[in-house]
N, C-alpha and C positions, 0 to 999 in steps of 0.2 A: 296144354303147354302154350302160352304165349310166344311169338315169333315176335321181337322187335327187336332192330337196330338200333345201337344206339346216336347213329348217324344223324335219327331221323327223328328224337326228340322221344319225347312219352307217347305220344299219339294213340289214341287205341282203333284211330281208324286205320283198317288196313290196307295198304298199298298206299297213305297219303305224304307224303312228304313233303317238308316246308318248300315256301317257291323257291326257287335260282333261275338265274339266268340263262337257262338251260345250255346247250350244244352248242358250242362254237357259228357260228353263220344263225343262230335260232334267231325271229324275229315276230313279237306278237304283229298280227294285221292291224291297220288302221282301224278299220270297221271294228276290232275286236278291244281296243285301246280305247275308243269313243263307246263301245258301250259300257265300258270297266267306270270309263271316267263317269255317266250318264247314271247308273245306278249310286256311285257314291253321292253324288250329288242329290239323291232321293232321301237319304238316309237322315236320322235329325241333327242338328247342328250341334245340339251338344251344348259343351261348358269352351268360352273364350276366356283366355285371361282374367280367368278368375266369377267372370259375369253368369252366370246361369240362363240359359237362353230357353222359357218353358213352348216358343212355337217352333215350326223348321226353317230350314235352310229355307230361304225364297228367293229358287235359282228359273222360276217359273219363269224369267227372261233373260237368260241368257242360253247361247248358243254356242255348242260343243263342234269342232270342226279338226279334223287331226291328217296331218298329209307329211307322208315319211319318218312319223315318230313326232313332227310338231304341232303341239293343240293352239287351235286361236278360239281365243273366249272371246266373246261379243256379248252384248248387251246391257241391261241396267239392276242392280239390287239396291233394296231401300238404305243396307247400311256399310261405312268403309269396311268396315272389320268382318264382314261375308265379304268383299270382295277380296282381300288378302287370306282370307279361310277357303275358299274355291280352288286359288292360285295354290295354295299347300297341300290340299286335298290336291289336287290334279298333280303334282308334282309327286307324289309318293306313291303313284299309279305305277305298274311294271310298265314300262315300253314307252315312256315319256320321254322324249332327246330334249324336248325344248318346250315351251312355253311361252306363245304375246298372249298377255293380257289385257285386253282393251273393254273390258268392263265399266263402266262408270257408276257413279252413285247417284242415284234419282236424289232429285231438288226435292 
């Protein structure tokens, strides 16, 4: 016999539950927010507005920084549309308060 909640969605893993924002006072760590944001950024970039993008993301310079909930991106990517793709990527991270984006777009 199946044990599932239906709180918790179809899931067949058991014990997983979608995220929340857990306990009142909960708070992911910095160090644990920079690595969240640090692997999404490995992942491929996918499809932008419409554009099919067959290489990755090349976030190979920029620099992930995160103090009190707020990430500062630094560095340079070859196109605008990865630098506004990072900023949304890093934004939909659990435990993100804020966001400078100081990225620029190589010449």
């Amino acid at each position: 016999m199946s044990r599932r909640d239906p709180r918790w969605g179809d899931s067949d893993t058991p014990g997983r539950a979608p995220p929340t924002d857990g306990p009142k006072g909960y708070r992911l760590s910095d160090e644990r927010i920079r690595e969240e944001i640090c692997e999404r950024l490995s992942q491929p970039f996918g499809e932008i507005e419409g554009d099919e993008l067959s290489s990755m993301l090349d976030a190979s310079d920029v620099t992930v920084s995160v103090a009190g909930g707020l990430v500062t991106l630094e560095g340079t990517v070859p196109e605008r549309r990865m630098k506004h793709y990072i900023e949304d990527l890093v934004d939909a991270c659990p435990g993100v308060q804020d966001i400078e984006n100081r990225i620029r777009v190589r010449d």
